[in-house]
C-alpha positions as CSV (number, residue, x, y, z in Angstrom):
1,X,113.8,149.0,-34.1
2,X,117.3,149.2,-32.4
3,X,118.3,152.4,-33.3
4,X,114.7,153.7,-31.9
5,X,113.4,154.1,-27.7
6,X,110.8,152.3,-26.8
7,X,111.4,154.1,-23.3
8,X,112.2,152.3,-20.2
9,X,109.5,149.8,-18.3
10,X,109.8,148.9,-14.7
11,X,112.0,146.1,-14.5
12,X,114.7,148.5,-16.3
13,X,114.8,150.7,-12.7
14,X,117.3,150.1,-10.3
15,X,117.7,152.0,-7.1
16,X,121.0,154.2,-7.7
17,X,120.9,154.9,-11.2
18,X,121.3,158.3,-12.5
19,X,119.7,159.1,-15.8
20,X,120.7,162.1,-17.7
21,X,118.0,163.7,-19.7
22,X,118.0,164.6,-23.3
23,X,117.8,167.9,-24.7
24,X,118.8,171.1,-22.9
25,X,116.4,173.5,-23.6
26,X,117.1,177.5,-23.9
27,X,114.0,179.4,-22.5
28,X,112.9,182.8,-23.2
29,X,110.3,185.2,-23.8
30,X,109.0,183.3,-26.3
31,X,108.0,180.6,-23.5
32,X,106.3,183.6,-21.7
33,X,104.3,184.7,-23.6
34,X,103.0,180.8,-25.1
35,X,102.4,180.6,-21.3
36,X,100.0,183.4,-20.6
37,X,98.3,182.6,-23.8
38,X,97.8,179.0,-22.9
39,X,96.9,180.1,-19.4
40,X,95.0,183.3,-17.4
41,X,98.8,183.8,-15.5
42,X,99.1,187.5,-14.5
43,X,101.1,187.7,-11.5
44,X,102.8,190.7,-11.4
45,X,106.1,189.4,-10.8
46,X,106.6,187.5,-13.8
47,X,104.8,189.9,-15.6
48,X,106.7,193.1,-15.6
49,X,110.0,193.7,-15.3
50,X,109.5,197.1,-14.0
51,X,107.3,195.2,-11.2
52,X,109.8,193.1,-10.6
53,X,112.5,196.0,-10.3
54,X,110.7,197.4,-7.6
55,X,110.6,194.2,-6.2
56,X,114.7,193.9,-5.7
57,X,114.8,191.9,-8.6
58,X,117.0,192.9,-12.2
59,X,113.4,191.9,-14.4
60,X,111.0,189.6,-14.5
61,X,112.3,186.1,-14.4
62,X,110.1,183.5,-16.4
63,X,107.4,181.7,-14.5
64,X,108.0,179.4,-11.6
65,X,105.8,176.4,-13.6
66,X,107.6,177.2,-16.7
67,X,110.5,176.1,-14.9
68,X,108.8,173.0,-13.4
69,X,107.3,172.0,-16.7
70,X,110.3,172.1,-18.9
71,X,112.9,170.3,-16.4
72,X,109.4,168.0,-16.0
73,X,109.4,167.7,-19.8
74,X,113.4,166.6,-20.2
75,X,112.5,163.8,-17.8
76,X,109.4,161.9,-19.7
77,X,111.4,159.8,-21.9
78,X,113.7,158.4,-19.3
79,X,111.2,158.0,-16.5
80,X,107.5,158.3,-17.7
81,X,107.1,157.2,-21.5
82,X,105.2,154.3,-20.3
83,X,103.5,155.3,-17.4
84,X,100.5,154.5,-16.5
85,X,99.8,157.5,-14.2
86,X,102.2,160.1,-12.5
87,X,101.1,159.1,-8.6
88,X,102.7,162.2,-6.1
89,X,105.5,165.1,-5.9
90,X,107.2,165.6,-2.8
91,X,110.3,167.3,-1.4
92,X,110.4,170.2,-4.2
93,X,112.0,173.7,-3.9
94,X,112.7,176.4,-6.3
95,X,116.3,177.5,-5.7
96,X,117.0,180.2,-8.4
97,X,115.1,182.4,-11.0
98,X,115.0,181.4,-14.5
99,X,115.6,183.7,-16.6
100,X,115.1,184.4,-19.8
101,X,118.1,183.0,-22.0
102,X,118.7,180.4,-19.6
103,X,119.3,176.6,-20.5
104,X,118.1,174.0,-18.7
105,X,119.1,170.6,-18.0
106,X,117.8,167.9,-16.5
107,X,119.3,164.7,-14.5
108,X,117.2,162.1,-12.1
109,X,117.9,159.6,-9.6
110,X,116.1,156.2,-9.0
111,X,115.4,156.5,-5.2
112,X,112.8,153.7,-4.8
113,X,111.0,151.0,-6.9
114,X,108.0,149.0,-6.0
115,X,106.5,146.2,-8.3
116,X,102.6,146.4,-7.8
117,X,100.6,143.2,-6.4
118,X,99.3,142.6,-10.0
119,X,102.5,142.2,-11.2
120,X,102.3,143.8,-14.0
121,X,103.7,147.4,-13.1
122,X,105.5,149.2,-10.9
123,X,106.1,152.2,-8.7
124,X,109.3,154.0,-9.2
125,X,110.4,157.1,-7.5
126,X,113.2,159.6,-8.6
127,X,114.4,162.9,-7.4
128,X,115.2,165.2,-10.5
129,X,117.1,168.3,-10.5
130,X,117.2,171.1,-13.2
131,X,120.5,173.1,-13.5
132,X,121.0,176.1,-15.7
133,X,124.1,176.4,-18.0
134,X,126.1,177.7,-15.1
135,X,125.6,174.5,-13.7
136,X,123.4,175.9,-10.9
137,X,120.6,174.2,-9.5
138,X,117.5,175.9,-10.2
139,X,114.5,173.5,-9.2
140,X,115.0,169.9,-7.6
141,X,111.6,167.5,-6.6
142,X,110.8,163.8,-5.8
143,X,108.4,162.4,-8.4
144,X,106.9,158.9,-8.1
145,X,105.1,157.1,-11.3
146,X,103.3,153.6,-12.2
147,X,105.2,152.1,-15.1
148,X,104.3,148.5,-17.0
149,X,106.4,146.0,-16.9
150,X,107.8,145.3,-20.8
151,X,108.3,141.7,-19.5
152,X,105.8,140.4,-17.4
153,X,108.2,137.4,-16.4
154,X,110.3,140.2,-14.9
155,X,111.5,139.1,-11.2
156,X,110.3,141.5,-9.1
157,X,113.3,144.0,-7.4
158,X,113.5,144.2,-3.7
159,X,110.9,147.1,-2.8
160,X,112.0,150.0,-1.7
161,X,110.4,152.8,-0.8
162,X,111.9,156.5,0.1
163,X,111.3,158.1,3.2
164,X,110.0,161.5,2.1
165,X,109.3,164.5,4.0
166,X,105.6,165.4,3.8
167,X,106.5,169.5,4.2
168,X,109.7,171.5,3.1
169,X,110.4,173.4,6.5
170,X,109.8,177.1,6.1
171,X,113.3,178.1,6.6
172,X,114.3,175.3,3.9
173,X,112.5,178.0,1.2
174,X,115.0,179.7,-1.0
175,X,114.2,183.2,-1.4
176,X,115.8,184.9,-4.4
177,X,118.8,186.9,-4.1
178,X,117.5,191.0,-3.8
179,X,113.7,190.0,-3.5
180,X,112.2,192.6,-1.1
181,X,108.7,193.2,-0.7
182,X,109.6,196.7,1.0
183,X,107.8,198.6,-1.6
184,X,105.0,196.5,-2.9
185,X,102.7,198.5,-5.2
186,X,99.1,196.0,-4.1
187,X,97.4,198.1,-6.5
188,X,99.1,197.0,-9.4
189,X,99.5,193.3,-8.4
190,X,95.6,193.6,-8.4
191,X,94.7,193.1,-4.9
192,X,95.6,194.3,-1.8
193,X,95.1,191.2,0.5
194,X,99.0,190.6,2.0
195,X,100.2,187.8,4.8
196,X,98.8,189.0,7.4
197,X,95.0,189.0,5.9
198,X,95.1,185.0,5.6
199,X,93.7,183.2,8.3
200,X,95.1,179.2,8.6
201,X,92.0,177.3,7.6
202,X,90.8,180.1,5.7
203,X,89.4,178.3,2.1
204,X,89.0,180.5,-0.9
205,X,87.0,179.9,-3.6
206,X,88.8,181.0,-6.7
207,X,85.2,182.2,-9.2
208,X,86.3,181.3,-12.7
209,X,86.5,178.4,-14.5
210,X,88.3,177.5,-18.1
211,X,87.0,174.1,-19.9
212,X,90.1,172.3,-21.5
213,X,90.0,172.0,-24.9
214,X,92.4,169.1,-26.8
215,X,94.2,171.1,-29.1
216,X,95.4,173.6,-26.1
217,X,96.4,170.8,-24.0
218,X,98.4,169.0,-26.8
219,X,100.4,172.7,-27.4
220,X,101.0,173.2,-24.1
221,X,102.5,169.2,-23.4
222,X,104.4,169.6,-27.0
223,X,105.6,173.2,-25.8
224,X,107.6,171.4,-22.6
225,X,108.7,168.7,-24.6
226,X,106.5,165.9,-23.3
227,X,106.3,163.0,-24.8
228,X,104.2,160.5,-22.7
229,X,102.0,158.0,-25.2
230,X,99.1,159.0,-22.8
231,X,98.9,162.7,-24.0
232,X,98.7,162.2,-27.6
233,X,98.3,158.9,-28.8
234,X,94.4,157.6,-28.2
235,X,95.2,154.2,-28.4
236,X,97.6,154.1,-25.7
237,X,94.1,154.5,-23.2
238,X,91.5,151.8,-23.0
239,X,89.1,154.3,-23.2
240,X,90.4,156.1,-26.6
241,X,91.2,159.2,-24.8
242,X,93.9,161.4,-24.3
243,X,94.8,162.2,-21.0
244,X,95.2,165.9,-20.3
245,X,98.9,166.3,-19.2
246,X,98.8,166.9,-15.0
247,X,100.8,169.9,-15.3
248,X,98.1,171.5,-17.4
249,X,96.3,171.1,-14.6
250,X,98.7,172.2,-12.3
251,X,98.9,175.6,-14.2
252,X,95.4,176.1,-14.7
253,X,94.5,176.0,-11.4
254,X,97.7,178.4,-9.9
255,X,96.6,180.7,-13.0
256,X,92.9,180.3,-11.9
257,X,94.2,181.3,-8.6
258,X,95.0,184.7,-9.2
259,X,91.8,185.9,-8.1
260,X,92.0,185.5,-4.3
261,X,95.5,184.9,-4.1
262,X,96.8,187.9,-6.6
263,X,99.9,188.5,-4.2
264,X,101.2,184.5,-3.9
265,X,103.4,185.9,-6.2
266,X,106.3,183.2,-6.1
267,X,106.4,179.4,-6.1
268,X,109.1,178.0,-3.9
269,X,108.5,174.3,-2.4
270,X,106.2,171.7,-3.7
271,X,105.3,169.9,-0.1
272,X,103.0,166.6,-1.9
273,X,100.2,166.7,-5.1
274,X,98.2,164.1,-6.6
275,X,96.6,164.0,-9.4
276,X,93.5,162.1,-7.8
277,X,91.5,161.8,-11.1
278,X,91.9,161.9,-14.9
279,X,91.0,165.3,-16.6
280,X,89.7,165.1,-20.2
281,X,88.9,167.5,-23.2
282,X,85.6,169.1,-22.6
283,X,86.4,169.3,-18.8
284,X,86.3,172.7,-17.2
285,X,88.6,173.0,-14.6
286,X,87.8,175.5,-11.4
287,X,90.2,175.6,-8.1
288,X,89.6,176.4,-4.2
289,X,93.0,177.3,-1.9
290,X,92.9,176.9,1.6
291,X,95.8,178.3,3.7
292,X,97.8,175.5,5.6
293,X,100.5,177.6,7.3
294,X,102.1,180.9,7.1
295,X,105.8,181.6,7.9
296,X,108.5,184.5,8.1
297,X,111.5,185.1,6.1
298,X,114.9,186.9,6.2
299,X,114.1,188.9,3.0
300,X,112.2,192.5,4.0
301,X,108.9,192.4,3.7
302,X,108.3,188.8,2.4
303,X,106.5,186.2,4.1
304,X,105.8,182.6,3.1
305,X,102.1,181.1,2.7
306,X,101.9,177.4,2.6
307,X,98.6,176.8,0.6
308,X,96.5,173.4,-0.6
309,X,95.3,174.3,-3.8
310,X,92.7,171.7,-5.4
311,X,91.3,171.9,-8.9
312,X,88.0,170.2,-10.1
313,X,85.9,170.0,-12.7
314,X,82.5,171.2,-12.1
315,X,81.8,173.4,-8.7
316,X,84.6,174.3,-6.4
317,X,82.4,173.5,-3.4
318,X,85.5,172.6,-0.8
319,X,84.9,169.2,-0.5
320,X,87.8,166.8,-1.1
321,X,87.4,163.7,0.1
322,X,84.1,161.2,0.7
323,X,82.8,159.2,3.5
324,X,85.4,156.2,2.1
325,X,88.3,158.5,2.4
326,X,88.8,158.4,-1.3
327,X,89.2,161.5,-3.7
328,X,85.6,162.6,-4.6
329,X,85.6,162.1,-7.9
330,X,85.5,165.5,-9.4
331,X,88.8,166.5,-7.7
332,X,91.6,166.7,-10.7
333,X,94.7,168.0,-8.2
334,X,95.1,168.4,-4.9
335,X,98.3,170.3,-4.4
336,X,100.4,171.4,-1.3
337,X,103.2,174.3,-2.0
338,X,104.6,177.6,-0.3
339,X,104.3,181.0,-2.2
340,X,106.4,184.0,-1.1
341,X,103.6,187.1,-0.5
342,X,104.3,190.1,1.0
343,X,103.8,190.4,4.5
C-alpha cells in the first residue's frame, strides 16, 4: 500500500498549499471529434475551421468544455478522489483558445477549508489554473468540494472560507486575439437570433432531451481522465450507483442548448454552478437558459451574454427552486456563465 494513492482526505488540506497535478495531457482532434459523438455540440465555431476563419480566428480551436473538463480531469486525484460531492464554481474565465496539439497542465491552490458540523468531512476550496506548454494560462476557476475525513480524530483546521466574487465583470472577459464577429454567416451557425434579439429575463426553453446512458457517461469521465471512486466504482455510493460525472451534465445541457442559443458561440467566464442534485443512468437530461445580462466588447461585432443555464431531468418547465428555497428536485445544474455572440 505505500507505493499506491489512496488520494488526499480533508484533514490533508492546508490553506496555502499548491498541488501540482499529474499528467499533462496533449489534446487534438481526436478529443473533438469523442466530444461531438458523446455530445449534440455543433457550434459553428468549434466546428469549422473555415467558420472560424471568417471569424478572425487561424481555425477552429477545440471546445471551450473540452478545455474545462481535461484541466478538471488533472485535478481529481489531488483534490476530489474522495469527495463526497463537488459543491460550486466560481470566479472562472477562459483566457486563450486551445488548440489542437496543445498540452495542458494543471496546478491548484488550497484557498479555504471548512470541517462540516458532523465532523466527518469537510469543505475545501481551490483555485486551479490550466497552462499550455508555452506556459500560458488558458482557463483558471475556483472549485469547492465535500471531502471525508480519513481520520475521524482529525482536529478540525481553523475555517476559512474565500471571499469569492458572485460575477466576472464584463470587461474582466478575455476575448480571443482576432475574434471579430464583423462578418458572421447566421445562416450557417443555424440561426439568426444575435445580441440584440435577447431580452434580460427572457427564459428559453431548449426542446430536446438526451437520456444518459452508463456506458457513455463512463467514456466521457475516462476520456478527461477522471478518476473520482463515485463515477465508476458502485460501491463507493450507499445506494450502489454510479454517479454521473457533473461535467457530463454540464456539457449536455450547453450542447442541448444549441437550439435557442445557436450563436453563444464561446464560453468565457464561469460566474457560480451547482450541481443541486444527483443525475443517474436512465436519466434524461433537458435544459432552459434565461438571459441574466448582456454586455459590449472591444472586439468588432462581438457582444457578451451572461446566461443561467439549468438542466433537469424530466420537463424543462422553468421552475428552479420550491416554496422552501431548496432546489426542486428535478434540477441536475444550475449554471451561471458569459458566452461571446455576435451583436
Amino acid at each position: 500500500m505505500g507505493k499506491t494513492n489512496q488520494g488526499r482526505f480533508f484533514e490533508d488540506y492546508k490553506v496555502g498549499d499548491v498541488l501540482i497535478h499529474a499528467v499533462p495531457r496533449t489534446v487534438g482532434q481526436g478529443e473533438r471529434a469523442l466530444y461531438h459523438a458523446l455530445y449534440p455540440a455543433r457550434h459553428a465555431l468549434y466546428s469549422s475551421d473555415a467558420f472560424a476563419q471568417t471569424c478572425g480566428l487561424p481555425a477552429a480551436p477545440l471546445d471551450d468544455l473540452i478545455a474545462f473538463h481535461t484541466v478538471f480531469g488533472k485535478t481529481v486525484p489531488d483534490v476530489s478522489l474522495n469527495a463526497v460531492a463537488n459543491l460550486g464554481y466560481a470566479e472562472g474565465r477562459w483566457l486563450a483558445p486551445v488548440w489542437p496539439g496543445d498540452t495542458l497542465t494543471a496546478q491548484s491552490e488550497v484557498i479555504g477549508v471548512k470541517q462540516n458540523s458532523n465532523g466527518k468531512t469537510g469543505v475545501v476550496w481551490v483555485r486551479t489554473t490550466g497552462r499550455n506548454q508555452n506556459g500560458d494560462a488558458v482557463l483558471e476557476y475556483v472549485r469547492w468540494v465535500m471531502v471525508r475525513k480519513g481520520n475521524l480524530d482529525a482536529p478540525a483546521p481553523d475555517t476559512s472560507v474565500p471571499d469569492l466574487t458572485k460575477v466576472v465583470s464584463a470587461e474582466n472577459l478575455v476575448v480571443p486575439q482576432g475574434l471579430t464577429f464583423a462578418n458572421y454567416d447566421f445562416a450557417l451557425a443555424g440561426e439568426a437570433h444575435r445580441l440584440r434579439d435577447y431580452d434580460i429575463g427572457e427564459q428559453i426553453n431548449h426542446v430536446d432531451g438526451v437520456t444518459v446512458e452508463e456506458a457513455e457517461h463512463m467514456m466521457a469521465t475516462r476520456l478527461w481522465q477522471n478518476t473520482a471512486k463515485v463515477h465508476f466504482d458502485t460501491s463507493a455510493r450507499p445506494d450502489g450507483t454510479r454517479l454521473i460525472y457533473g461535467g457530463h451534465v454540464i456539457s449536455m445541457a450547453r450542447a442541448l442548448s444549441f437550439n435557442g442559443l445557436a450563436n453563444a458561440q464561446m464560453v468565457v467566464g464561469l460566474n457560480a454552478g451547482a450541481h443541486a442534485n444527483p443525475c443517474l443512468a436512465g436519466d434524461t437530461i433537458r435544459a432552459w437558459s434565461e438571459v441574466l445580462d448582456k454586455a459590449d466588447t472591444s472586439a468588432p461585432g462581438v457582444g457578451a451574454i451572461r446566461l443561467r443555464l439549468v438542466a433537469t431531468k424530466g420537463e424543462a418547465d422553468f421552475s428552479l427552486r420550491g416554496d422552501d428555497g431548496k432546489y426542486r428536485p428535478e434540477v441536475l445544474l444550475d449554471l451561471d456563465y458569459w458566452a461571446l455572440m455576435p451583436v
